[in-house]
C-alpha positions as CSV (number, residue, x, y, z in Angstrom):
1,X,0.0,0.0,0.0
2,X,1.8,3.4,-1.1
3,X,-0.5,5.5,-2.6
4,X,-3.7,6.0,-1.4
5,X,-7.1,7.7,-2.2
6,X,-9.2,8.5,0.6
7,X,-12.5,9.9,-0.7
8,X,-14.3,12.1,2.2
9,X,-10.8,12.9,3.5
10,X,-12.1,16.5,5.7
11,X,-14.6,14.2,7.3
12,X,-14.5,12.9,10.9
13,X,-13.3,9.3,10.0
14,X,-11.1,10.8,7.0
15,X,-8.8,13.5,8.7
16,X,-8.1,10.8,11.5
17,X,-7.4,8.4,8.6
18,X,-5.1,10.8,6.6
19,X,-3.1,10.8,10.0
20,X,-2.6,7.4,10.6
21,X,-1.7,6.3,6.6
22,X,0.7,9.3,6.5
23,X,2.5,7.9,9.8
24,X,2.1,4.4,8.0
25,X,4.5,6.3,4.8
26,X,2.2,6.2,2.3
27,X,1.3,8.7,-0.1
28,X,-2.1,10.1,0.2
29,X,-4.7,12.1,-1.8
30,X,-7.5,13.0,0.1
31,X,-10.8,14.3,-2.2
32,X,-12.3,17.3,-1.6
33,X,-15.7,18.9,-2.9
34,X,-14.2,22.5,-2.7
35,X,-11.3,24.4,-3.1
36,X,-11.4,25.8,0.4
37,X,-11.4,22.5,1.9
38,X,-8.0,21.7,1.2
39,X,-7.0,23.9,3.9
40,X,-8.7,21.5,6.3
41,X,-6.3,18.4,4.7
42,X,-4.0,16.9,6.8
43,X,0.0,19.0,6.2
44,X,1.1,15.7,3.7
45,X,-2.3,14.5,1.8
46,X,-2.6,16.0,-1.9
47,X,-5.9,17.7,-2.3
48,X,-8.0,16.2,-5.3
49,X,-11.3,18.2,-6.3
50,X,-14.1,16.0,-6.8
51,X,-16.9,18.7,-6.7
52,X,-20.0,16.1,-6.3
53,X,-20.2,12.3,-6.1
54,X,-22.8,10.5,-8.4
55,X,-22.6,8.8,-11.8
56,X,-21.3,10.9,-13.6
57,X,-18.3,11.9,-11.3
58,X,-14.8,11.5,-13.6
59,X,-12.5,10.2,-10.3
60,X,-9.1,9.9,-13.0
61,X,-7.4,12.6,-11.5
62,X,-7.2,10.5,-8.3
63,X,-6.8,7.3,-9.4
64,X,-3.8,7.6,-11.5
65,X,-1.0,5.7,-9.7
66,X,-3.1,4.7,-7.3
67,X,-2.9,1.1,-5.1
68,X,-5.3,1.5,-2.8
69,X,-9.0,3.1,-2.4
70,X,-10.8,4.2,0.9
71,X,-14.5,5.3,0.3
72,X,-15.4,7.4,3.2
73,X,-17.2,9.5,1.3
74,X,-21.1,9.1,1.5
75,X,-25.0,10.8,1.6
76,X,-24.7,10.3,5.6
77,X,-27.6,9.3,7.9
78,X,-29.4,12.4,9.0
79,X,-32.8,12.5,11.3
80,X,-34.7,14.9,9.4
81,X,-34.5,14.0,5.8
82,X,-35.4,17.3,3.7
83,X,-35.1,15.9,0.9
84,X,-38.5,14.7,-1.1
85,X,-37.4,11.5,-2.0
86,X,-34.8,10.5,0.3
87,X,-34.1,6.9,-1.1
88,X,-33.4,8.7,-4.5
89,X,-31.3,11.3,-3.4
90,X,-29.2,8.7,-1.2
91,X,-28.8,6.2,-4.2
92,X,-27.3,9.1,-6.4
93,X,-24.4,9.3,-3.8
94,X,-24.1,6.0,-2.3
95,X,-24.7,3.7,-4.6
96,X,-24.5,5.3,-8.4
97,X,-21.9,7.1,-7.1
98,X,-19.9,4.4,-5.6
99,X,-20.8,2.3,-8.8
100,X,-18.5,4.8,-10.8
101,X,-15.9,5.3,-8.4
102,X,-15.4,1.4,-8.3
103,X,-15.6,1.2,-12.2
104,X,-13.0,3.9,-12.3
105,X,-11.2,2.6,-10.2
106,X,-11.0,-1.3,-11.2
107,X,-9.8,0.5,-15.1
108,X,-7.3,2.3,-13.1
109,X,-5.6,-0.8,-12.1
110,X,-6.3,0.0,-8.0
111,X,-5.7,-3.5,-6.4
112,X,-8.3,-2.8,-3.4
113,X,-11.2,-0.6,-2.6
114,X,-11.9,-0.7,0.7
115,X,-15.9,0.4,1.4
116,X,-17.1,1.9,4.6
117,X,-20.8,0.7,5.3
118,X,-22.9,0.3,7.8
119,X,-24.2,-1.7,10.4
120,X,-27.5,-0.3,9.4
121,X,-27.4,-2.5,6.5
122,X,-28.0,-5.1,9.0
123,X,-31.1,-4.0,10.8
124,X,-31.7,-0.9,13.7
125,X,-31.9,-3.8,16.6
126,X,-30.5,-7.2,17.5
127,X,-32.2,-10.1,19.6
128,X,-28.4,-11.9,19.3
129,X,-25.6,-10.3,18.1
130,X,-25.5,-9.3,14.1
131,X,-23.4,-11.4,12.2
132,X,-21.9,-10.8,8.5
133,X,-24.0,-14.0,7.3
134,X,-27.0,-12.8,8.7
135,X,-29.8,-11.4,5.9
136,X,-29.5,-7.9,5.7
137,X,-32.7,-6.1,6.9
138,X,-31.8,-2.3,6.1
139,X,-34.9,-0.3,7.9
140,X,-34.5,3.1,6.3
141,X,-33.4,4.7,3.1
142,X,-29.8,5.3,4.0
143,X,-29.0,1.6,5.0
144,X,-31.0,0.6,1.9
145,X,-28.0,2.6,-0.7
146,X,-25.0,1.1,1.7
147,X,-26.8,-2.2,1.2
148,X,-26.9,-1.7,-2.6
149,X,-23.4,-0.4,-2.7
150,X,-22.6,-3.4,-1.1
151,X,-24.3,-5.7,-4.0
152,X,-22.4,-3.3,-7.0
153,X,-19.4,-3.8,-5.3
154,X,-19.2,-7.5,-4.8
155,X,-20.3,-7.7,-8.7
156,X,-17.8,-5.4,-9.9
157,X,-15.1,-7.1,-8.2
158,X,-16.2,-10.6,-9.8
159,X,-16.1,-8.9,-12.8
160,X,-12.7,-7.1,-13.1
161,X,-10.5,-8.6,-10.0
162,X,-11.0,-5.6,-8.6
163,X,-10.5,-6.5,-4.0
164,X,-13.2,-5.3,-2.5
165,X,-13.2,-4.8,1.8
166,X,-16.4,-4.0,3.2
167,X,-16.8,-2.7,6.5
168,X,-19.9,-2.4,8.8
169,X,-19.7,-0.4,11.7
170,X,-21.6,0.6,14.8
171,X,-21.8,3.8,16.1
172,X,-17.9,5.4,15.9
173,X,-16.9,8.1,18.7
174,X,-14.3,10.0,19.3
175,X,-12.4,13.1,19.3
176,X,-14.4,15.2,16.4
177,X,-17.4,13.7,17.1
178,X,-21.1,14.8,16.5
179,X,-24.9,14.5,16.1
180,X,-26.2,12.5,19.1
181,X,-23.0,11.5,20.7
182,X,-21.7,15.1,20.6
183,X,-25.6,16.4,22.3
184,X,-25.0,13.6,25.6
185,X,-21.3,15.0,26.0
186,X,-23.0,18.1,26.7
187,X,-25.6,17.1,28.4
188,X,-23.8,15.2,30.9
189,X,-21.1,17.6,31.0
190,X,-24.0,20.4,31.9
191,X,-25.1,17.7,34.9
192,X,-28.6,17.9,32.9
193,X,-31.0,14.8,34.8
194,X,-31.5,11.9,32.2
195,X,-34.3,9.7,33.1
196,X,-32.6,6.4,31.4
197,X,-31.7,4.4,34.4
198,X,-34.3,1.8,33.9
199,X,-33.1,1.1,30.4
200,X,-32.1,-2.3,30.1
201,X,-30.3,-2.9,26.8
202,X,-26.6,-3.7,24.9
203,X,-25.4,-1.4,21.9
204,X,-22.1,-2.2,20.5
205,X,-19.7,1.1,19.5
206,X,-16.4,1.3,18.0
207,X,-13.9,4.0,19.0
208,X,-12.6,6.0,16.0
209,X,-8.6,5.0,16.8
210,X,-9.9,1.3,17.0
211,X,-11.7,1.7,13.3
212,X,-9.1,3.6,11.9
213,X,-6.8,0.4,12.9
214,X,-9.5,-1.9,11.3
215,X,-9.4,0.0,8.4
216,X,-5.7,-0.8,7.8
217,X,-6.1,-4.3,8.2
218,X,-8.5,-4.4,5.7
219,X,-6.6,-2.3,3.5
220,X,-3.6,-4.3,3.7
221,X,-4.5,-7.8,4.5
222,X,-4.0,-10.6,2.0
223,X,-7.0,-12.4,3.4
224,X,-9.5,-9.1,3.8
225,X,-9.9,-9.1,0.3
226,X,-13.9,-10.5,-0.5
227,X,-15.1,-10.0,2.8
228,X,-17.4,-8.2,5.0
229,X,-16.2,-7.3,8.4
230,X,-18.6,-6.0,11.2
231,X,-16.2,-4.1,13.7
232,X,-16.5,-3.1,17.0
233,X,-14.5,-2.2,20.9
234,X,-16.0,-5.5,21.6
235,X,-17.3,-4.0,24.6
236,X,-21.0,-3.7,24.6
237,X,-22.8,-1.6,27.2
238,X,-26.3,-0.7,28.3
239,X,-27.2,3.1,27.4
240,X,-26.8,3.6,32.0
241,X,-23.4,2.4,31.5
242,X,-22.7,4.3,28.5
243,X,-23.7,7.8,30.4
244,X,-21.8,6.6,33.9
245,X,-18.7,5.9,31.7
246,X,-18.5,9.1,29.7
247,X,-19.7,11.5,32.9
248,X,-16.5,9.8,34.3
249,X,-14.3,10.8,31.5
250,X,-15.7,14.1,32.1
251,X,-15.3,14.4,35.8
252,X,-18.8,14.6,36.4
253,X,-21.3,13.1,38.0
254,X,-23.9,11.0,35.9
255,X,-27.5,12.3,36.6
256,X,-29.8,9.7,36.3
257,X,-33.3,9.0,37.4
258,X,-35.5,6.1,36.7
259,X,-39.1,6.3,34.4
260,X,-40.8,3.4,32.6
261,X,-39.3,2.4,29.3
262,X,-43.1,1.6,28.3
263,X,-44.0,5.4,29.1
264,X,-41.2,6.9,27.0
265,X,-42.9,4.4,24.1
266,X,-45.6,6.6,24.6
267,X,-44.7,9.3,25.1
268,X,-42.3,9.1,21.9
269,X,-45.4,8.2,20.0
270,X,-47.2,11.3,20.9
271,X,-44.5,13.7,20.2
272,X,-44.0,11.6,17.0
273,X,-40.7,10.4,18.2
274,X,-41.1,6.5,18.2
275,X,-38.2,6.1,16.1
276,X,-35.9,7.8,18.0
277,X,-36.9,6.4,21.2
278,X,-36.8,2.6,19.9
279,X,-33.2,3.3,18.8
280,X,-32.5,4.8,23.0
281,X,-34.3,1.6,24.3
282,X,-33.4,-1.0,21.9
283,X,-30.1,-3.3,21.7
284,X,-28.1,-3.2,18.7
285,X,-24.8,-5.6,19.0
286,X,-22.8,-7.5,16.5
287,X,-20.2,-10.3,16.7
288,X,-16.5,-8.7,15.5
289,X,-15.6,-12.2,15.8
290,X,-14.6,-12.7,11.8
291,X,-12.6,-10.0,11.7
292,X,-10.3,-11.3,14.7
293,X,-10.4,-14.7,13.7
294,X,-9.5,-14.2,10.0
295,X,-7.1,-10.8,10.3
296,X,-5.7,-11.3,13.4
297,X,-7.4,-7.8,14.8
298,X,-7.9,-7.2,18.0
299,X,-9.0,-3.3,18.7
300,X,-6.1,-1.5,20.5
301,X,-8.0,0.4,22.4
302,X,-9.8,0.0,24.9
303,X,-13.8,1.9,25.3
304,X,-12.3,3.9,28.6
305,X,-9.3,4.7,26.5
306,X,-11.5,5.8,23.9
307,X,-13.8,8.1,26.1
308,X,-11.2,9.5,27.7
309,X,-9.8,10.3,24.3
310,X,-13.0,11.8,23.2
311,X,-13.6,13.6,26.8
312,X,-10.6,15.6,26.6
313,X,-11.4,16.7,23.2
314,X,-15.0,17.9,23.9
315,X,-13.1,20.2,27.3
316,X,-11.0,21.6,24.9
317,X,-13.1,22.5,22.3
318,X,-15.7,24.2,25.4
């Protein structure tokens, strides 16, 4: 691996990424949808301006040279779509989008493309852990396109030898992060009362430094190439734990008081905010078991590590 693309290189996995393959000596070109954002790049990773992703994006100037390929780079998951036709809108970027980067890519003579999914493409909650055999059960419109992307990928590499990685992971934290993780930092770290100590559930998480590792593997590997990893700290904890274990990070003092999970069902429903409150009550886990047994991995750091990582981050940036 010595020249590498990393598509979504300003992003919160990508920057972290450009770090750790810079430190590994390889040559990096991160994309970038605007001039401007090269500024945010890495000092090291050559800026490549790929104004929009979608089928007809022309990826040559990055792949020429290149061994390797990270897609980063996606539509995300947001909670209020505003888009009126969100499954559209996400299969332009994620999967027509990734169609042609692969394409490019494969004609470019790139040896591996390693694709960051979802667990989403899974389901939104486990009964027993998620497994990378299971059927995929994607819920909503954005683990529908990774699911897809998943399919194109897997045909386009039977078609041109083209090694395609796919990776599936769980919620990632850590220092950069935001949306929900970055709103209980707060919270906590304001000593606001949460009633979620009668939640009784597991949710698997991976720390950024840990996926950033498992991206290498994957990326390097002789025996990654074909497969589908689900990722993970391997440490899987109840949404209590979760909040005692970060408002320890923080130095604070975790708030919580007990109410019925059946009332915030209710309650969630009324407010027409059902979905959000079966992702807070529900258990989501998987098994990272393949990817230890086949690759050797086993995530370097621990969850404490990786909240205390993340917890100095968030007081600095207060």
């Amino acid at each position: 691996m010595k020249t590498v693309v990393i598509t979504g290189a300003t992003g919160f996995v990508g920057t972290a990424l450009c770090h750790r393959m810079l430190q590994e000596k390889c040559s990096v070109r991160g994309t970038i949808r605007t001039a401007p954002q090269a500024a945010s790049l890495p000092k090291g990773v050559v800026p490549v301006l790929i104004s929009s992703i979608g089928p007809n994006t022309d990826w040559s100037a990055a792949l020429a040279g290149v061994d390797t390929v990270v897609h980063l780079a996606a539509r995300v998951h947001v909670m209020k779509d505003s888009s009126g036709d969100p499954l559209t809108a996400y299969r332009l970027v994620n999967v027509a989008g990734t169609e042609k980067l692969a394409r490019q890519a494969a004609a470019h003579g790139v040896r591996r493309l390693v694709y960051l999914s979802s667990v989403k493409v899974n389901g939104e909650e486990t009964s027993a852990p998620y497994k990378e055999e299971d059927c995929p059960a994607p819920q909503d419109p954005y683990g529908i396109s990774k699911w897809e992307a998943e399919g194109i990928l897997q045909r386009i590499a039977a078609e041109t030898g083209l090694e395609v990685v796919i990776i599936r992971p769980p919620l990632v934290y850590g220092p950069g992060v935001k949306a929900n993780f970055l709103k209980l930092l707060k919270f906590i770290d304001l000593g606001v009362p949460m009633p979620f100590s009668s939640i009784d559930n597991r949710r698997s998480m991976i720390y950024l430094g840990n996926l950033i590792d498992a991206i290498i593997i994957c990326a390097t590997h002789p025996k990654a190439a074909g497969q589908i990893y689900l990722v993970s700290d391997g440490e899987d904890m109840s949404t209590p734990l979760l909040i005692r274990q970060v408002a320890t990070a923080l130095g604070r003092r975790a708030r919580l008081i007990p109410f019925p999970p059946s009332l915030m069902r209710i309650l969630g429903k009324l407010l027409g905010k059902s979905s959000a409150i079966d992702r807070l009550l529900s258990s989501l886990v998987v098994d990272n078991n393949k990817i230890r047994r086949e690759l050797g991995w086993n995530p370097p750091f621990t969850t404490s590590n990786g909240l205390k990582e993340t917890a100095g981050w968030f007081k600095k940036q207060s």
